[in-house]
C-alpha beads as a LAMMPS data file, in Angstrom:
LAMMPS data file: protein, C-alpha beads

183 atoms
182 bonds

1 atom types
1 bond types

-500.0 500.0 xlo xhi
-500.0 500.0 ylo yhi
-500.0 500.0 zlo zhi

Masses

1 110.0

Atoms # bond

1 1 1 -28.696 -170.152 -453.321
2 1 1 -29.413 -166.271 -454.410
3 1 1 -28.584 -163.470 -452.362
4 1 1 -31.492 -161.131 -451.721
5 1 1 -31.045 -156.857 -453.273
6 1 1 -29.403 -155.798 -449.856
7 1 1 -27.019 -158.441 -449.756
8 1 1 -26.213 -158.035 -453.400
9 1 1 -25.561 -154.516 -452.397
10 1 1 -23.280 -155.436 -449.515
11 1 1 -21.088 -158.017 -451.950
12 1 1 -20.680 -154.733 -454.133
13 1 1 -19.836 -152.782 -451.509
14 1 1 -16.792 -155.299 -450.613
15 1 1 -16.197 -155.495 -454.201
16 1 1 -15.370 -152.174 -455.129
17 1 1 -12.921 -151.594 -451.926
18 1 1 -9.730 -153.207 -451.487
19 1 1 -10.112 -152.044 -447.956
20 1 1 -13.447 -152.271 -445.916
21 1 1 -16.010 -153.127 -443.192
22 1 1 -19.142 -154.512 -443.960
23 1 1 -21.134 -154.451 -440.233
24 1 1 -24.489 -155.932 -440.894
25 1 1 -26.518 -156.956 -437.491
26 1 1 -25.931 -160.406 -436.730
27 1 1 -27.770 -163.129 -439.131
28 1 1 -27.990 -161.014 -442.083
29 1 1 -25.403 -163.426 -444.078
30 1 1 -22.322 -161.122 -443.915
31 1 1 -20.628 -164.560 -445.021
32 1 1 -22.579 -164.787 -448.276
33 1 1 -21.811 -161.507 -449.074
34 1 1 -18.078 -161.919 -448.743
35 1 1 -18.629 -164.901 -450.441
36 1 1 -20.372 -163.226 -453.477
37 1 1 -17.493 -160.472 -453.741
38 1 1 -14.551 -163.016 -453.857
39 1 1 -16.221 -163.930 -457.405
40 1 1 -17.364 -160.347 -457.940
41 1 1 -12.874 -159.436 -458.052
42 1 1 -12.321 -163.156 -459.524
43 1 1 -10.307 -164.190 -456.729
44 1 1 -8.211 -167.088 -456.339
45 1 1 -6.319 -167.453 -453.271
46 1 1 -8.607 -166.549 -450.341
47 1 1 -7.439 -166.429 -446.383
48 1 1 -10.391 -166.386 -444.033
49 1 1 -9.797 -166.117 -440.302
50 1 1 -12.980 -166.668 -438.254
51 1 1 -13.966 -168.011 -434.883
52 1 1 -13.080 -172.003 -434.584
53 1 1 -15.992 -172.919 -434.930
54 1 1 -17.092 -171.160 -437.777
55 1 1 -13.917 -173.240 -440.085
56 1 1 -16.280 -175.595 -441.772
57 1 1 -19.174 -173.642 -442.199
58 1 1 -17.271 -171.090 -444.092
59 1 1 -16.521 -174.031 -446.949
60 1 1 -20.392 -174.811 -446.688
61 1 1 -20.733 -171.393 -447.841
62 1 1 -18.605 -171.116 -450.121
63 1 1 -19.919 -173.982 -452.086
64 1 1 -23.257 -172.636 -451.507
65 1 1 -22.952 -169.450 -452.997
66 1 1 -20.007 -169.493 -454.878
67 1 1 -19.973 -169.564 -458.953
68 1 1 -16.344 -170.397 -458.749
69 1 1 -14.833 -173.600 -458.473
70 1 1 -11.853 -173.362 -456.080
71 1 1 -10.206 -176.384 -453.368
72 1 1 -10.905 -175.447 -450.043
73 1 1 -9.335 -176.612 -446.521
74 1 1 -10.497 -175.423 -443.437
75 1 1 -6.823 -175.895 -440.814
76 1 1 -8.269 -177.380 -437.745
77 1 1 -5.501 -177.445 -435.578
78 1 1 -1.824 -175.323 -434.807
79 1 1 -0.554 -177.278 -437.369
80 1 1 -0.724 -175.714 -440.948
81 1 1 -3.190 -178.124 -443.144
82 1 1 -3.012 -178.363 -447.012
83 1 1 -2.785 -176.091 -449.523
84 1 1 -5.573 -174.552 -451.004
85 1 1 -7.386 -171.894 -453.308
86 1 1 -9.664 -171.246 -449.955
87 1 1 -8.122 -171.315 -446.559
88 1 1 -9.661 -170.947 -443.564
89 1 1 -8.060 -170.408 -440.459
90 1 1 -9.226 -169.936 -436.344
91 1 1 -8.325 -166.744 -434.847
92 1 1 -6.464 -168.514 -432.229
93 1 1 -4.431 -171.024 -435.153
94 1 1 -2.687 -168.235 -436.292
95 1 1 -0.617 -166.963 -433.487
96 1 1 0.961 -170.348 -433.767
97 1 1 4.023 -169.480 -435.591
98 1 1 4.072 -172.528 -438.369
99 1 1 0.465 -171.401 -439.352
100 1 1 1.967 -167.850 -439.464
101 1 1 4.978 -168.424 -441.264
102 1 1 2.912 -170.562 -443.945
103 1 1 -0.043 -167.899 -444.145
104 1 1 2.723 -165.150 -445.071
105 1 1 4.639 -167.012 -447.473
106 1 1 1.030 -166.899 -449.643
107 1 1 0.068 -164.030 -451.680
108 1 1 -3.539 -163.613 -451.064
109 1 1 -6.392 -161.955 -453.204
110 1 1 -8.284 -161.711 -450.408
111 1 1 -8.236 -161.737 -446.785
112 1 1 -11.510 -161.706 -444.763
113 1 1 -11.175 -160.849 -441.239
114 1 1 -14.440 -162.292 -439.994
115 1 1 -15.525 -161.199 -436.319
116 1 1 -13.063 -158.663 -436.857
117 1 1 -13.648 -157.256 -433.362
118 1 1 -11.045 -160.046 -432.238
119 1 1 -8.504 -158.223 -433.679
120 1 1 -9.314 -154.551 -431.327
121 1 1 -6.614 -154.371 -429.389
122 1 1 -3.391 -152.782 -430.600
123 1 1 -1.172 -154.716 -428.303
124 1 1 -2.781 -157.765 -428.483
125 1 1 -0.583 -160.541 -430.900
126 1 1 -3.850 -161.650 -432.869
127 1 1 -4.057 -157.866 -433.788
128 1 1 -0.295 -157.418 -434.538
129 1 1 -0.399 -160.668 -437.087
130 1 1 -3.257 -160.112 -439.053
131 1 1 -2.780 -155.914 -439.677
132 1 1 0.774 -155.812 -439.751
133 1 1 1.312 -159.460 -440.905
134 1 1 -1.460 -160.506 -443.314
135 1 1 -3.095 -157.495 -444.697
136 1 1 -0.113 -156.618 -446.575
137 1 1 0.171 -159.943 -447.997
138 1 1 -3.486 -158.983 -449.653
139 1 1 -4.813 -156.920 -452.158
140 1 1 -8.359 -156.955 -450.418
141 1 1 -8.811 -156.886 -446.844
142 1 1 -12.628 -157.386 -445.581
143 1 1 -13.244 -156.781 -441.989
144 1 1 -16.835 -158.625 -440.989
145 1 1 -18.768 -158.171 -437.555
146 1 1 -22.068 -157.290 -436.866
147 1 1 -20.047 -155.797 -433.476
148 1 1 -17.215 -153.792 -434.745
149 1 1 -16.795 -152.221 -431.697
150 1 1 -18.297 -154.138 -428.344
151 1 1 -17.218 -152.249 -426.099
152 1 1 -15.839 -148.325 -426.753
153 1 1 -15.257 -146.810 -430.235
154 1 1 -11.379 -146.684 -429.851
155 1 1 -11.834 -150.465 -430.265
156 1 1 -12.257 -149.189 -434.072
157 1 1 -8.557 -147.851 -434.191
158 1 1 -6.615 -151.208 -435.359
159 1 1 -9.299 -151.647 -438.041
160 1 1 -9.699 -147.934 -439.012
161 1 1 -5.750 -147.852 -439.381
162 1 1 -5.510 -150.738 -441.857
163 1 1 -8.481 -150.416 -443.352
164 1 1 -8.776 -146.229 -444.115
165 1 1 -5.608 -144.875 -442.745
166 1 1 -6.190 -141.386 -445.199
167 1 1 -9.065 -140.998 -442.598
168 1 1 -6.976 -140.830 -439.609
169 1 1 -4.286 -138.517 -441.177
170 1 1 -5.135 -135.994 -438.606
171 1 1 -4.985 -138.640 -435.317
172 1 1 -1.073 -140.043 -436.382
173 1 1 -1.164 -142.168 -433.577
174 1 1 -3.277 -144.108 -430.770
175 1 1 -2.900 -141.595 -428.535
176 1 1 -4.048 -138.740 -430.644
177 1 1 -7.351 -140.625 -432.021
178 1 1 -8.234 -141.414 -427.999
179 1 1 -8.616 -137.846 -427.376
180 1 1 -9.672 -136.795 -430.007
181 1 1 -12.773 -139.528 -430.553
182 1 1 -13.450 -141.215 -427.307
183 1 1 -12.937 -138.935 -424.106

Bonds

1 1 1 2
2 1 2 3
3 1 3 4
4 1 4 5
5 1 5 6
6 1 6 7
7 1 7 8
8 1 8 9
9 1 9 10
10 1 10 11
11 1 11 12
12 1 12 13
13 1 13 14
14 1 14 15
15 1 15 16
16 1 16 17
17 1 17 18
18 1 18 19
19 1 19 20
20 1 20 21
21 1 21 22
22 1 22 23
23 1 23 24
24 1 24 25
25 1 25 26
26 1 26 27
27 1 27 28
28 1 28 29
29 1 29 30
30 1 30 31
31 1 31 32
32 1 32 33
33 1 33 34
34 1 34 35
35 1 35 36
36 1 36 37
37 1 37 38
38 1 38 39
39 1 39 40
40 1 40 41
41 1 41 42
42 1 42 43
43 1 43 44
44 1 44 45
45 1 45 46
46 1 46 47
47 1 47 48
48 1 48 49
49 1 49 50
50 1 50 51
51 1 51 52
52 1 52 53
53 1 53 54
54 1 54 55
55 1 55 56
56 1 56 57
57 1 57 58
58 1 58 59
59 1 59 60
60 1 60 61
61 1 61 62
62 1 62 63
63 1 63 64
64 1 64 65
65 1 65 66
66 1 66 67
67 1 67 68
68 1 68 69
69 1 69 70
70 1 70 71
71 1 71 72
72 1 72 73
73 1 73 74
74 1 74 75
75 1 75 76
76 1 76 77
77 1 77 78
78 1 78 79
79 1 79 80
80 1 80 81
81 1 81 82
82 1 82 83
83 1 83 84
84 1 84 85
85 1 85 86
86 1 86 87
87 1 87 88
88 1 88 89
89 1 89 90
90 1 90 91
91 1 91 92
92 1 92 93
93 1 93 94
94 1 94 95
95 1 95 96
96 1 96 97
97 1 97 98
98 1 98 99
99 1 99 100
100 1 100 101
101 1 101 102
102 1 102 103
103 1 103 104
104 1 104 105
105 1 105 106
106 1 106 107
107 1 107 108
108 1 108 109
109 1 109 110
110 1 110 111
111 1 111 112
112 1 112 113
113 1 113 114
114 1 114 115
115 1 115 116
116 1 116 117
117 1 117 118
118 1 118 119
119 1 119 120
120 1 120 121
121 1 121 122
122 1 122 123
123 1 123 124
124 1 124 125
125 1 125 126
126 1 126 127
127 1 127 128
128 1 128 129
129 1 129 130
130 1 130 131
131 1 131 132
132 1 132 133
133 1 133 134
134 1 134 135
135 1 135 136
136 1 136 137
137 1 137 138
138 1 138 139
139 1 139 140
140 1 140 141
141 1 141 142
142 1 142 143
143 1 143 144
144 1 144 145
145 1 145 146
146 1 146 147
147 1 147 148
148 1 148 149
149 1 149 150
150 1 150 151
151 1 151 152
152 1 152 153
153 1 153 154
154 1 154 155
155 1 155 156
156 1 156 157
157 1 157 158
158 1 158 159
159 1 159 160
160 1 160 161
161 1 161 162
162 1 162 163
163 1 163 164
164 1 164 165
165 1 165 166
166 1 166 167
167 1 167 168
168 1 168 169
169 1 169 170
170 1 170 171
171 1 171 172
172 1 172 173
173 1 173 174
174 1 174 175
175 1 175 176
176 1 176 177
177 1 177 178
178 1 178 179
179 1 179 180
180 1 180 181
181 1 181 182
182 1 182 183
C-alpha cells in the first residue's frame, strides 16, 4: 500500500521531530503515517501503546506499509509477551508492573503514544508511566489522536510538557498553564 501526498507529509512531519503530535481527524490513517516515519528514522525497536483493541491491527499495518522487515508481537494480556523489534502494548497492560518493568528495561527508537488523549491527566498512573516512565527510554516520542484534547485544552498539559516543554517555559507548572490558558 502507498500513502497518499498528505499522509506522506504527516510521516515527515513525525520524522523530522523526536518529539510530536500528529492530530489528523479520525480515519485519515494516522497509523500509516507513524508507520511510514519509523522507516523514514530507520528504527528498530518500536513501543506502541494503543487501545486493546487496536494490538493486532497495529502489526497489520505495519506489514502493510512498512519497507522494513522487523518481528512483531502484539502483548495481549498483563503478562509481558515475547520479545520483539515491534511491540505493541494496551493502555491498560502497562500499569501492570511486569509489563512496566520489561517495557523500561528496553531502549526504544520509538515510542508511539496512540490515542494519546488517554494519557491527559497528570495524576492519573497511565499518564505518570508513559511521560515520566517511557518517553525517556525513547529517542522519538509520537503522540497520535484525532482528539488531543476531548474535553478542555488543559487536557493538552501532560502532552505539551513531554512533548515541547521549551514552549511552556513561561507556565513552570500545572497551575501556572491553568490560568494562564484555560480560565
Amino acid at each position: 500500500m502507498t500513502l497518499d501526498e498528505a499522509q506522506i507529509d504527516g510521516a515527515t512531519f513525525l520524522a523530522e521531530r523526536p518529539a510530536a503530535l500528529l492530530a489528523d481527524e479520525p480515519g485519515f490513517g494516522k497509523t500509516a503515517q507513524a508507520v511510514a516515519a519509523c522507516d523514514l528514522v530507520l528504527a528498530q525497536k518500536i513501543l506502541v501503546v494503543t487501545t486493546a483493541s487496536a494490538r493486532v491491527n497495529w502489526i497489520k499495518e505495519f506489514d502493510k506499509f512498512s519497507a522494513c522487515k522487523r518481528s512483531a508481537a502484539a502483548w495481549l494480556t498483563t503478562k509481558p509477551g515475547e520479545d520483539a523489534d515491534i511491540v505493541v502494548v494496551a493502555w491498560s497492560n502497562i500499569l501492570a508492573m511486569r509489563v512496566a518493568n520489561r517495557l523500561v528495561n528496553t531502549q526504544w527508537d520509538v515510542l508511539i503514544l496512540d490515542e494519546s488523549h488517554y494519557a491527559k491527566s497528570l495524576d492519573a498512573r497511565r499518564t505518570k508511566v508513559v511521560y515520566g516512565v517511557l518517553a525517556p527510554r525513547a529517542q522519538y516520542v509520537w503522540c497520535l489522536s484525532g482528539t488531543p484534547a476531548p474535553n478542555a485544552p488543559h487536557e493538552l498539559y501532560p502532552m505539551l510538557r513531554t512533548l515541547a516543554p521549551n514552549l511552556l517555559a513561561d507556565t513552570p507548572n500545572y497551575q501556572t498553564f491553568l490560568n494562564r490558558y484555560c480560565v
